[in-house]
N, CA, C and O of each residue as an XYZ file, in Angstrom:
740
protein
N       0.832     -1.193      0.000
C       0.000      0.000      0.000
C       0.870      1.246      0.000
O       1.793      1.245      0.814
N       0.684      2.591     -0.991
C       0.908      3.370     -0.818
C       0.761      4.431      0.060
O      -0.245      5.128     -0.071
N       1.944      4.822      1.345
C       1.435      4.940      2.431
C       2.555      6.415      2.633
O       2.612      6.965      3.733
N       3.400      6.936      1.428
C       4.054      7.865      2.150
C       4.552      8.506     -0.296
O       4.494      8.122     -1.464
N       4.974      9.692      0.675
C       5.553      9.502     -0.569
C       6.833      8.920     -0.827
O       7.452      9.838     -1.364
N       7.482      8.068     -0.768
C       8.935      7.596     -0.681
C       7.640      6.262     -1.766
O       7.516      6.113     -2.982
N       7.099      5.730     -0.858
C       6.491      4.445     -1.240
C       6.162      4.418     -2.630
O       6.460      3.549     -3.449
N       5.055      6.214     -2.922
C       4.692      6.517     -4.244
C       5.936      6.431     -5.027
O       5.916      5.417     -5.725
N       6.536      6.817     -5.105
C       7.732      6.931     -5.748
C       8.480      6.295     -5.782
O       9.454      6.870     -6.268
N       8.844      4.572     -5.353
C       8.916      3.398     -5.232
C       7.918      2.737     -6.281
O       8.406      2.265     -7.308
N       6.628      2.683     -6.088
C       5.756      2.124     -6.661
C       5.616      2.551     -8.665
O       5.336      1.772     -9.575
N       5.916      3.938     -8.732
C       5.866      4.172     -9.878
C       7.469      4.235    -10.549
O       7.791      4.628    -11.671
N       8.185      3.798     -9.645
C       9.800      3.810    -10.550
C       9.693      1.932    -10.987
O      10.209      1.572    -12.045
N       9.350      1.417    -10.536
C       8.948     -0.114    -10.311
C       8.408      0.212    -11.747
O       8.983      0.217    -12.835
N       7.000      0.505    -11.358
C       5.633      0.339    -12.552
C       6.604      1.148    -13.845
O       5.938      1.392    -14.851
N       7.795      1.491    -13.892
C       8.084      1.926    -15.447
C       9.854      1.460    -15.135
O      10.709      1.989    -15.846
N      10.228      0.574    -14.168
C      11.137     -0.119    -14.498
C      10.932     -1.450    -15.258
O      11.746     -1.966    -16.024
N       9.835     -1.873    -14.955
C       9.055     -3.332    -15.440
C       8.788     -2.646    -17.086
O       8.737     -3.553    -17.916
N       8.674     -1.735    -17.480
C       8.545     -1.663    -18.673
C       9.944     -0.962    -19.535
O      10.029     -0.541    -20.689
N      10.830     -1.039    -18.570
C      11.911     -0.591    -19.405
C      12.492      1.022    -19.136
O      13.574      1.357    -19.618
N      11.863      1.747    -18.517
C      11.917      3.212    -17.650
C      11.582      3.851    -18.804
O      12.243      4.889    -18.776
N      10.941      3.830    -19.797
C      10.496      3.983    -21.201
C       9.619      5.134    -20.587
O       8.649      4.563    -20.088
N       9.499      6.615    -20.372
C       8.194      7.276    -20.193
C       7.708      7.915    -21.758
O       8.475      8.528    -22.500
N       6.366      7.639    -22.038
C       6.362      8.402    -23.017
C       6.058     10.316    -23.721
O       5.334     11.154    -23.184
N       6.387     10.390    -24.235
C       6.779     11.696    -24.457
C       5.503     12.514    -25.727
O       4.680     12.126    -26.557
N       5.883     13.459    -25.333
C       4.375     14.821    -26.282
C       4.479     13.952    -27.142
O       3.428     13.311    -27.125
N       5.161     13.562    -27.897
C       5.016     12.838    -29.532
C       4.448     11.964    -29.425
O       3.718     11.810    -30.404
N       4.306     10.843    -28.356
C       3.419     10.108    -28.253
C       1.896     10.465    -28.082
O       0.984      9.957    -28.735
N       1.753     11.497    -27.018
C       0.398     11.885    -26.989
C      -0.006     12.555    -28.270
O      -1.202     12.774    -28.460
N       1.169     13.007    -29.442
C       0.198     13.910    -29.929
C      -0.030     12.357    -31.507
O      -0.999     12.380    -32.265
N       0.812     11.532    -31.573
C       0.293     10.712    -32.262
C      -0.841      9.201    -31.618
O      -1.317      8.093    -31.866
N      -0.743     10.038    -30.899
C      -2.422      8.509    -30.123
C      -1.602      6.999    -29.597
O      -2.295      5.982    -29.554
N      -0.409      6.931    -29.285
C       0.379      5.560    -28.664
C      -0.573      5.041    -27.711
O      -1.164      5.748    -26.896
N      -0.684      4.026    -27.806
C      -1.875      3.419    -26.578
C      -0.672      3.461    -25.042
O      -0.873      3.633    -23.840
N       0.660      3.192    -25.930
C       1.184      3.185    -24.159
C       1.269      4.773    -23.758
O       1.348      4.966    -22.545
N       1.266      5.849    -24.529
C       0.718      6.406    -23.467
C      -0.531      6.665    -22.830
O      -0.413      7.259    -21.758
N      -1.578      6.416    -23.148
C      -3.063      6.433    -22.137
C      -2.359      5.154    -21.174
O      -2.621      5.172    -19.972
N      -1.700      4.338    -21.573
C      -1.572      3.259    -20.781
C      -0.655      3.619    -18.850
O      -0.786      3.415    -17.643
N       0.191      4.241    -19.860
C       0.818      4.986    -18.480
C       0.494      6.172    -17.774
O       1.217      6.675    -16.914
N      -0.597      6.610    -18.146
C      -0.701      7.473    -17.820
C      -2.176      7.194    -16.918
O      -2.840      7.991    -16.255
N      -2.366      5.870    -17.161
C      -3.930      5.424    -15.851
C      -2.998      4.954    -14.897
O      -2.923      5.563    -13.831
N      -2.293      3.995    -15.095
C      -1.547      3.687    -14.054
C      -1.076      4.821    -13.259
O      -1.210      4.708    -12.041
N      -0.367      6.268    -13.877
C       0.102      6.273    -12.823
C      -0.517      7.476    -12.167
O       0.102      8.116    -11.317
N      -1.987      7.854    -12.632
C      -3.075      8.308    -11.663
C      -3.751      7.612    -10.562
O      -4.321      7.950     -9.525
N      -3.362      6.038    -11.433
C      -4.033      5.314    -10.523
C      -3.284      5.293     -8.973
O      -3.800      5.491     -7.873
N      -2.235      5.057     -9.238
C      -0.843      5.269     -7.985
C      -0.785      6.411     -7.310
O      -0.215      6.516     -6.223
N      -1.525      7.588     -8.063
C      -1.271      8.787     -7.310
C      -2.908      8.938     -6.458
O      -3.127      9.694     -5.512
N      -3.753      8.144     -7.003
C      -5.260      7.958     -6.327
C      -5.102      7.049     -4.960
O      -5.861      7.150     -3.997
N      -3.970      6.131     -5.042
C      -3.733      5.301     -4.175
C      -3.497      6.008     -2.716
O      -3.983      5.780     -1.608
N      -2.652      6.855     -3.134
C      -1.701      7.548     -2.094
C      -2.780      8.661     -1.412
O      -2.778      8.740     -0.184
N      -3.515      9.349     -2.032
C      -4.218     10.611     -1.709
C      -5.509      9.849     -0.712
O      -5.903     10.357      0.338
N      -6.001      8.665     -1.233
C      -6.851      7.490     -0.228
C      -6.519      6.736      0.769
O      -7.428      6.108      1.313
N      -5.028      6.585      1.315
C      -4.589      6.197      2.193
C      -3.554      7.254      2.719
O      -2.862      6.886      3.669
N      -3.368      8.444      2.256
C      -3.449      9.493      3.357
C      -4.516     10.341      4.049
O      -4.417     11.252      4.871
N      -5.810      9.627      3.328
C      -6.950     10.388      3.866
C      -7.038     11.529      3.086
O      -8.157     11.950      3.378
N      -6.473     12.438      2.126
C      -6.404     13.290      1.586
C      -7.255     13.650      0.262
O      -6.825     14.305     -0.688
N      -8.752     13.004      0.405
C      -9.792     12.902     -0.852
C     -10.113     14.460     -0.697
O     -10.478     14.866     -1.800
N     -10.117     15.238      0.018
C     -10.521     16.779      0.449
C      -9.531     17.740     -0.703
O      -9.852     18.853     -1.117
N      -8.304     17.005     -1.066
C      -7.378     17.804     -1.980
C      -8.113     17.948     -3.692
O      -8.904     17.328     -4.402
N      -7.132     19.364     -3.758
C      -7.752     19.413     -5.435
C      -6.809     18.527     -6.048
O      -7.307     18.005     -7.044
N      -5.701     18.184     -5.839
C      -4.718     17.239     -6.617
C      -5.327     15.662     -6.532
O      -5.279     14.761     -7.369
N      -5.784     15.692     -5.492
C      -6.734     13.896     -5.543
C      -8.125     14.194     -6.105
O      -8.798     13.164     -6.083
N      -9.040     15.628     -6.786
C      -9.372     15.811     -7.711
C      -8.801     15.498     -9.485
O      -9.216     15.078    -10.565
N      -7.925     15.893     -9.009
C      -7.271     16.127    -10.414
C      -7.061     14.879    -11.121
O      -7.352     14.541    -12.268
N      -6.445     14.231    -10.094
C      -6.095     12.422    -10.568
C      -7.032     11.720    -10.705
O      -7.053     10.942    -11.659
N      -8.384     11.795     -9.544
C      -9.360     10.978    -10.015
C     -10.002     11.501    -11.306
O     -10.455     10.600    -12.012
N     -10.178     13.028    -11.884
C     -11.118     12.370    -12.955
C     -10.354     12.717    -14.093
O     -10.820     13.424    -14.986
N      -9.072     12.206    -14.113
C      -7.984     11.691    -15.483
C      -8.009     10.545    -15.089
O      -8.659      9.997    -15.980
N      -7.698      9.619    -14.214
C      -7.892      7.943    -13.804
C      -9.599      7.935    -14.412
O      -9.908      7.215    -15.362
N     -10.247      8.515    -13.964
C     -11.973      7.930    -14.252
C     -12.106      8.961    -16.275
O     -13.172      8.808    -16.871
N     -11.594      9.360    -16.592
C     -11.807      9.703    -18.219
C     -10.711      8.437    -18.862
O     -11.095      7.808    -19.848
N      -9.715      8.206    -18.407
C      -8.683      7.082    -18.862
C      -8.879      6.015    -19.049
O      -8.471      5.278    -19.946
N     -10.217      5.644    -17.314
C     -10.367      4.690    -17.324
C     -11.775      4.104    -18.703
O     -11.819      2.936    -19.092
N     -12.746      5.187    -19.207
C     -13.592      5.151    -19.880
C     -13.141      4.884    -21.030
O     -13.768      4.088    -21.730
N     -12.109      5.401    -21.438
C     -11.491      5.687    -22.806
C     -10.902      4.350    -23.120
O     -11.095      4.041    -24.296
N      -9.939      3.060    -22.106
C      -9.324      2.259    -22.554
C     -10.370      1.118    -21.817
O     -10.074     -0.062    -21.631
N     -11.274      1.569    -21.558
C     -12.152      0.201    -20.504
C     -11.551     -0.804    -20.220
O     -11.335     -1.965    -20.567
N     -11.208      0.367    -19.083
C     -10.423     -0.722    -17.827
C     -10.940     -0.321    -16.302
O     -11.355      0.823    -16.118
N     -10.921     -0.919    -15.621
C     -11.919     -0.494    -14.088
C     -11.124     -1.423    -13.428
O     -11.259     -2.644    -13.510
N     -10.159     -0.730    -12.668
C      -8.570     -0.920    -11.791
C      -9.076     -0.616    -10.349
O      -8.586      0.417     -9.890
N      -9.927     -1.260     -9.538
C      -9.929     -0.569     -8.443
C      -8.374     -0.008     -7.287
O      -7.408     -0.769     -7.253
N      -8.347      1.071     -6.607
C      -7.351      1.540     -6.084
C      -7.264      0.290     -4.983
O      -8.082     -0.478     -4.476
N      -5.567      0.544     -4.873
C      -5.210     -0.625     -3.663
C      -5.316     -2.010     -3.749
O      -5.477     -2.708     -2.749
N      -5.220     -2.538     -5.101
C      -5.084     -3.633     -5.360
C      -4.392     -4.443     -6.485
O      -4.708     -5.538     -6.951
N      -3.586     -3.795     -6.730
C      -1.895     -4.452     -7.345
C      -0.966     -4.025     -6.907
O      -1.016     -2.925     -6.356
N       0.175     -4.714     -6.990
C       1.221     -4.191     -6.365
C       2.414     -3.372     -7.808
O       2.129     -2.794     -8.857
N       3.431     -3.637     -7.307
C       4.434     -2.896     -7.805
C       4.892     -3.732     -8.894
O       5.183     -4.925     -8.813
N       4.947     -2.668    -10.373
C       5.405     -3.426    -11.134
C       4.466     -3.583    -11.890
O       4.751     -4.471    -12.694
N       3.388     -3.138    -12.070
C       2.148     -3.621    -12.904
C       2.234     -2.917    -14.441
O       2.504     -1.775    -14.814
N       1.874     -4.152    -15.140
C       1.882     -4.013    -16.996
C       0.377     -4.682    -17.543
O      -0.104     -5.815    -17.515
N      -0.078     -3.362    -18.044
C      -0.828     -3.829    -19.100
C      -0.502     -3.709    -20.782
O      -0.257     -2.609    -21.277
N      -0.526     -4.865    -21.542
C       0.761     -4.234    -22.433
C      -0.486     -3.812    -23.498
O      -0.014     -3.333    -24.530
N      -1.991     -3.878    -23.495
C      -1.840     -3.370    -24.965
C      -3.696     -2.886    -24.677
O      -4.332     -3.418    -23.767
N      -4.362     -1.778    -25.664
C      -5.727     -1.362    -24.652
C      -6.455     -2.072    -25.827
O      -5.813     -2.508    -26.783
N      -8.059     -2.202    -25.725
C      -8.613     -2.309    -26.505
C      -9.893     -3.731    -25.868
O     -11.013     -3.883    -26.355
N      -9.286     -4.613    -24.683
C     -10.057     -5.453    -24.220
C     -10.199     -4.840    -22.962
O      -9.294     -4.188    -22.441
N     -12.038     -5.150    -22.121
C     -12.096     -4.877    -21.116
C     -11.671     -5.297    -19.997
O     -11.932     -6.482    -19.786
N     -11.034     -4.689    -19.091
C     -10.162     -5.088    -17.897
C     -10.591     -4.573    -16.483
O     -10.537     -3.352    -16.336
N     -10.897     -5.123    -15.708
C     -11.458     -5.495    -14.653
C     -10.875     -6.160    -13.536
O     -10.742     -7.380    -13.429
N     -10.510     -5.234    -12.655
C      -9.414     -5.857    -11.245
C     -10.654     -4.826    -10.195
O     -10.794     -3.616    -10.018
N     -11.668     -6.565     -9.476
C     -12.490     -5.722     -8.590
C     -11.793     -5.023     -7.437
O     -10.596     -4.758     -7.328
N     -12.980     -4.735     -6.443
C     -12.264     -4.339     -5.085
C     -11.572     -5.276     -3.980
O     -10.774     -5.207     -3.045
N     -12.295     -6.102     -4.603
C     -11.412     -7.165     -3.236
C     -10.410     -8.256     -4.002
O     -10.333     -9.425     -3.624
N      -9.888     -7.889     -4.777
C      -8.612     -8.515     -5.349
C      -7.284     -8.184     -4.797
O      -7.195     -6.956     -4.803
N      -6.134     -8.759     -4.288
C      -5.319     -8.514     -4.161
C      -4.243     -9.014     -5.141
O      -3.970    -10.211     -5.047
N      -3.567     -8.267     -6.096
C      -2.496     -8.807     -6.807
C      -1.010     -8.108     -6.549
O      -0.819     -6.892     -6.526
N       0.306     -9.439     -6.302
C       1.099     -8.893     -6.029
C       2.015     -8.488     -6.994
O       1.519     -8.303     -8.105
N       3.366     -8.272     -6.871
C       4.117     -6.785     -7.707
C       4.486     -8.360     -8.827
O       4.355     -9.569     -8.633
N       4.974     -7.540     -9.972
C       5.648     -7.187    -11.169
C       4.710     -8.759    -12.166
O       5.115     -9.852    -12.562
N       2.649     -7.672    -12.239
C       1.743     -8.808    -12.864
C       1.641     -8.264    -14.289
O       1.700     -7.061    -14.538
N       1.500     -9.120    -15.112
C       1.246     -8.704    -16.341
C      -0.436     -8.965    -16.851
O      -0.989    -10.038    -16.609
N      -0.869     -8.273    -17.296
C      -2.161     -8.268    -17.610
C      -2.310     -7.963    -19.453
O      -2.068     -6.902    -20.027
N      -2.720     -9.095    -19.993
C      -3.382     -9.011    -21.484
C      -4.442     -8.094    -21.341
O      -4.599     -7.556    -20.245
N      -5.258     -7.811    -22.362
C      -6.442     -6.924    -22.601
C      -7.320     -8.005    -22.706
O      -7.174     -9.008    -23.403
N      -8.497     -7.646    -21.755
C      -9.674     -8.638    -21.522
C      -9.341     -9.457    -20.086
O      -9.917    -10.536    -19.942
N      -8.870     -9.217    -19.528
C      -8.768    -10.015    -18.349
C     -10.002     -9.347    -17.334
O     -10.493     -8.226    -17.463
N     -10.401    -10.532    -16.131
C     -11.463     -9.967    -15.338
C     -11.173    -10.185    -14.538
O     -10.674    -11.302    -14.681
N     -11.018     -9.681    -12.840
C     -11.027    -10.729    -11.855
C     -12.263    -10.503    -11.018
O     -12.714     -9.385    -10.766
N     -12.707    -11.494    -10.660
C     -14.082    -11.144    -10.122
C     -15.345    -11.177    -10.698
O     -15.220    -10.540    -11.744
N     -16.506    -11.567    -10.599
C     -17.575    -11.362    -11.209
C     -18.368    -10.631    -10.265
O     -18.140    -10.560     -9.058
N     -19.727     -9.857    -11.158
C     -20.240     -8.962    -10.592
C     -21.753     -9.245     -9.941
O     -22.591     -8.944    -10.791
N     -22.346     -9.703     -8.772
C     -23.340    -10.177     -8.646
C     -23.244     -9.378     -7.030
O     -22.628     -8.403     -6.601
N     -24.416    -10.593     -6.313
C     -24.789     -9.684     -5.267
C     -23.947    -10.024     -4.221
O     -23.867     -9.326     -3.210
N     -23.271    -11.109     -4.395
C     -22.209    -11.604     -3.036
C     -20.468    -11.885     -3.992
O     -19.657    -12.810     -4.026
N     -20.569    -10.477     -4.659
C     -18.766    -10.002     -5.027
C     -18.319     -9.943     -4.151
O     -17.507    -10.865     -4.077
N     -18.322     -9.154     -2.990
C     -17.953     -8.861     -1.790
C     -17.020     -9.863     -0.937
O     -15.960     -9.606     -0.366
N     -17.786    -11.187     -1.026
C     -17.162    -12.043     -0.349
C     -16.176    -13.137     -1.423
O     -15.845    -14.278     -1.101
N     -15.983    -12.758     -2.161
C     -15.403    -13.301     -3.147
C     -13.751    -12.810     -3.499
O     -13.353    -12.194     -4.488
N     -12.931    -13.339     -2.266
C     -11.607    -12.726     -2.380
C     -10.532    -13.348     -3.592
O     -10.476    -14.512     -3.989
N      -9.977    -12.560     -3.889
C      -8.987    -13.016     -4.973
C      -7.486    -12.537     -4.433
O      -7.044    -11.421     -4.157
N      -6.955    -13.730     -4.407
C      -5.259    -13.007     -4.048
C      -4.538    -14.131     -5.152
O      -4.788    -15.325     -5.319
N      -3.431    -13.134     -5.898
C      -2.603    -13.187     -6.875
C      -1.352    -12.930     -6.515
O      -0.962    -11.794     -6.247
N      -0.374    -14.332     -6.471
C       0.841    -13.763     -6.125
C       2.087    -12.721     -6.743
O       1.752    -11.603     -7.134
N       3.505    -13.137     -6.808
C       4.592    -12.348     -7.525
C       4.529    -13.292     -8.968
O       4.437    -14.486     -9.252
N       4.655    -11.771     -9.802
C       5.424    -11.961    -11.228
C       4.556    -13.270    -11.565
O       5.166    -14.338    -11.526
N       3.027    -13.294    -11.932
C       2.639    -13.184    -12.661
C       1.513    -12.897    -14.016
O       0.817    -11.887    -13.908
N       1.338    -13.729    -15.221
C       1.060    -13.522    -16.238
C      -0.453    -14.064    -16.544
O      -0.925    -15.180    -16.332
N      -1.134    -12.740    -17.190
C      -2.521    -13.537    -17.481
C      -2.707    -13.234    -18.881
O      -2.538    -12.107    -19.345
N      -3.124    -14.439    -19.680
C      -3.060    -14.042    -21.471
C      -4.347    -13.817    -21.413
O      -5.155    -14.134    -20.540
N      -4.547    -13.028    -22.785
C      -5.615    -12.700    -22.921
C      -7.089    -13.035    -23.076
O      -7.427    -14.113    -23.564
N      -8.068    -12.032    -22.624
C      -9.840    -12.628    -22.146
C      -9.224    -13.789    -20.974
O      -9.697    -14.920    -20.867
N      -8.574    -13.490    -20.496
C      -8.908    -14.755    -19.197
C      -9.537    -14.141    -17.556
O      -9.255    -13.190    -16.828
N     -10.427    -15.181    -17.512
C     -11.243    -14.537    -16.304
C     -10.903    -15.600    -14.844
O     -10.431    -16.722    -15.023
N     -11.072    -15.314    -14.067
C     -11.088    -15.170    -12.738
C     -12.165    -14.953    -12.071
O     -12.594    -13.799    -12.056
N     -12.897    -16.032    -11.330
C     -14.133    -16.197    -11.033
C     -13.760    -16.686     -9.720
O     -12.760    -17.404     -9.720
N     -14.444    -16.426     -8.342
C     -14.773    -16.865     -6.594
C     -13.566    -16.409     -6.242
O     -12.712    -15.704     -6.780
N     -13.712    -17.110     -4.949
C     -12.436    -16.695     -3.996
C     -11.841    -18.011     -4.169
O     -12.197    -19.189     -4.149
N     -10.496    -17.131     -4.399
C      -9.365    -18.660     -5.320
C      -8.116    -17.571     -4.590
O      -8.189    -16.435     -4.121
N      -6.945    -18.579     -4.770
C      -5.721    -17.891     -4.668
C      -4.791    -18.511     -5.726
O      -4.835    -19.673     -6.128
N      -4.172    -17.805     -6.006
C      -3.236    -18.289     -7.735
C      -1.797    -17.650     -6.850
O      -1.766    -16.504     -6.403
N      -0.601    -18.696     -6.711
C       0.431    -18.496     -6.738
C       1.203    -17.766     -7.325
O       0.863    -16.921     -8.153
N       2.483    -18.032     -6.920
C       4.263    -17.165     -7.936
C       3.691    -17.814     -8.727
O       2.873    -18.733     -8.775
N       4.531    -16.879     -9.662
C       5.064    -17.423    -11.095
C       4.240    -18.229    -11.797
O       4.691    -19.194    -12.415
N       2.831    -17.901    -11.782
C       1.808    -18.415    -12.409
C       1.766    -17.954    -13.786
O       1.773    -16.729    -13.903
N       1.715    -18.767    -15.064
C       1.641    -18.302    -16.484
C      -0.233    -18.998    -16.736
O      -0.591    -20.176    -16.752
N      -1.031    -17.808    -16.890
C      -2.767    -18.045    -17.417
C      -2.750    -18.218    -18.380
O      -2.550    -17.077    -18.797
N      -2.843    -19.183    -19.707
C      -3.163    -18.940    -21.157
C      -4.738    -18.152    -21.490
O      -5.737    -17.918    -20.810
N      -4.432    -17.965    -22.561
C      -5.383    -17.059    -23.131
C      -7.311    -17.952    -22.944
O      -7.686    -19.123    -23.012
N      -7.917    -16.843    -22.739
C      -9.272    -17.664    -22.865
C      -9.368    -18.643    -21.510
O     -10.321    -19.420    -21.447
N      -8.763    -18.622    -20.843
C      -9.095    -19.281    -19.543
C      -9.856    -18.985    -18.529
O      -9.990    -17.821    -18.152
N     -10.371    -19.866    -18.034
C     -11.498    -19.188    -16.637
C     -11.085    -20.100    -15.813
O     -11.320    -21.290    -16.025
N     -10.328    -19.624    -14.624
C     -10.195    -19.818    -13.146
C     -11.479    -19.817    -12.272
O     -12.172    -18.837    -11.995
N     -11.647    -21.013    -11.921
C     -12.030    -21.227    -10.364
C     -11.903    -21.756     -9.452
O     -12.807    -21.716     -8.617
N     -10.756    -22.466     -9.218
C     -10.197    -23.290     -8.141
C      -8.376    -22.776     -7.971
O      -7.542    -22.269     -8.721
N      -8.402    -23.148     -6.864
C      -6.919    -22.554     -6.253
C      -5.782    -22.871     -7.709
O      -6.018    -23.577     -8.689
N      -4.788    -22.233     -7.461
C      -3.637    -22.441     -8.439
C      -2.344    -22.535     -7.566
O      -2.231    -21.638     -6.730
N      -1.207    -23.605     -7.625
C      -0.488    -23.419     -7.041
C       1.028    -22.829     -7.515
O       1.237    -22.824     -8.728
N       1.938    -22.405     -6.749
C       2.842    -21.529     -7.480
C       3.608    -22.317     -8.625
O       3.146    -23.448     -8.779
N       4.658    -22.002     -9.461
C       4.918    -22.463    -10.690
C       4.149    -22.964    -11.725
O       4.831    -23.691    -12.447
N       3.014    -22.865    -12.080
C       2.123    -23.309    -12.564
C       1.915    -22.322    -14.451
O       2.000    -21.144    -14.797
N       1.597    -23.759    -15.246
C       0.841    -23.217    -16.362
C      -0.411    -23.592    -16.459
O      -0.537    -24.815    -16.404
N      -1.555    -22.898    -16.604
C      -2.767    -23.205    -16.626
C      -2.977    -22.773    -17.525
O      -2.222    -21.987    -18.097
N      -4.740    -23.380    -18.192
C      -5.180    -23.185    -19.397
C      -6.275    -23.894    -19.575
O      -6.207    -25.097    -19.323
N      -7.595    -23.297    -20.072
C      -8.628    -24.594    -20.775
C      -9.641    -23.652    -19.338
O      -9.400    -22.921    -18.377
N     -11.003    -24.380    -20.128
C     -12.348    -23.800    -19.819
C     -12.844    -24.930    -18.681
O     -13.304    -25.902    -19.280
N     -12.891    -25.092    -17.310
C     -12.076    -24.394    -16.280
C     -10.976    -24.732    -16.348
O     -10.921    -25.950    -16.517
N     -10.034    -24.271    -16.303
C      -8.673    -23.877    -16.105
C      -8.137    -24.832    -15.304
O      -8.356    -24.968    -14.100
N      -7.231    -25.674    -16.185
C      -6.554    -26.729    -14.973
C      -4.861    -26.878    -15.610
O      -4.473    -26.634    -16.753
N      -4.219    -27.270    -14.653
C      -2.680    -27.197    -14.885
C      -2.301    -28.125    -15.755
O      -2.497    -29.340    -15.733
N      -1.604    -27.293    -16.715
C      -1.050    -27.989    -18.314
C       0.619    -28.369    -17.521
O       0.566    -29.489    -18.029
N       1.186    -28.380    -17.201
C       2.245    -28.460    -16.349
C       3.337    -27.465    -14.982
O       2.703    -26.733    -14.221
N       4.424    -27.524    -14.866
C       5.193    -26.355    -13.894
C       5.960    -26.517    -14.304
O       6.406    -27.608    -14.658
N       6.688    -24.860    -14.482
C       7.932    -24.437    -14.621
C       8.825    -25.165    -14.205
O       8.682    -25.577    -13.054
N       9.719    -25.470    -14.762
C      11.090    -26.199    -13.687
C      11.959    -24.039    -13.457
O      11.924    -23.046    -14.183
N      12.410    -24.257    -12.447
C      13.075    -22.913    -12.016
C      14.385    -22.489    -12.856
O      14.978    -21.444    -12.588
């Protein structure tokens, strides 16, 4: 959790070391690069993080971020709730809807395809925890359904739906989602 600014600034040297410290530049915005809308939710989203766990929603700057995070988020349909990925987070490409509810926890350096979901939306989401460990990967449209926990170094193939635990080193894949084999280290 983003809890100081040292942390913010930890969290977003991470979130653009994982991509190479690549920031993108006017030329990108003024020719339409998806990575920049891409970096540029993330790292409202990081700065929404911080202004909500300093208590600081009363500021015009935690104005400012939420409604560029909430126009960003419309524009690349994606709905990232705050406080729930860690450090290191990649989405590499926009165009599928993406969906990380509120009670997901995912940890640092995850990669996310376009179309991924975690969570479904009904009347008992709430109790439906999701925790995602380190480094890793979900291919694309793959969903994430109940309260499950998915290990390290988990690789999701594309089109998959999770609903039962995953354990770490793992490749999964297939409609429900069951382990195609493990990484050797």
């Amino acid at each position: 959790m983003i809890k100081s600014k040292a942390d913010l600034t930890y969290y977003l040297s991470e979130d653009a070391k994982y991509v190479g410290y690549w920031k993108p530049t006017l030329k990108d915005w003024l020719l339409r690069n998806e990575y920049w809308y891409i970096y540029h939710y993330i790292r409202h989203l990081r700065h929404i993080e911080y202004y909500l766990n300093k208590g600081k929603t009363k500021n015009l700057s935690f104005l400012w971020h939420w409604i560029k995070y909430k126009r960003l988020g419309f524009k690349l349909h994606y709905t990232i709730y705050p406080n729930t990925i860690g450090p290191g987070f990649r989405i590499f490409h926009c165009g599928g809807y993406v969906h990380v509810g509120p009670h997901t926890h995912i940890g640092k350096n995850c990669t996310l395809m376009p179309g991924v979901v975690f969570g479904n939306k009904n009347q008992n989401c709430k109790w439906q925890k999701i925790t995602v460990g380190d480094n890793c990967y979900f291919g694309l449209d793959s969903k994430i359904f109940g309260p499950v926990t998915i290990g390290n170094n988990v690789i999701v193939g594309a089109n998959s739906v999770i609903t039962k635990d995953i354990p770490d080193n793992a490749v999964v894949g297939g409609v429900p989602a069951q382990i195609i084999r493990f990484q050797s280290k």
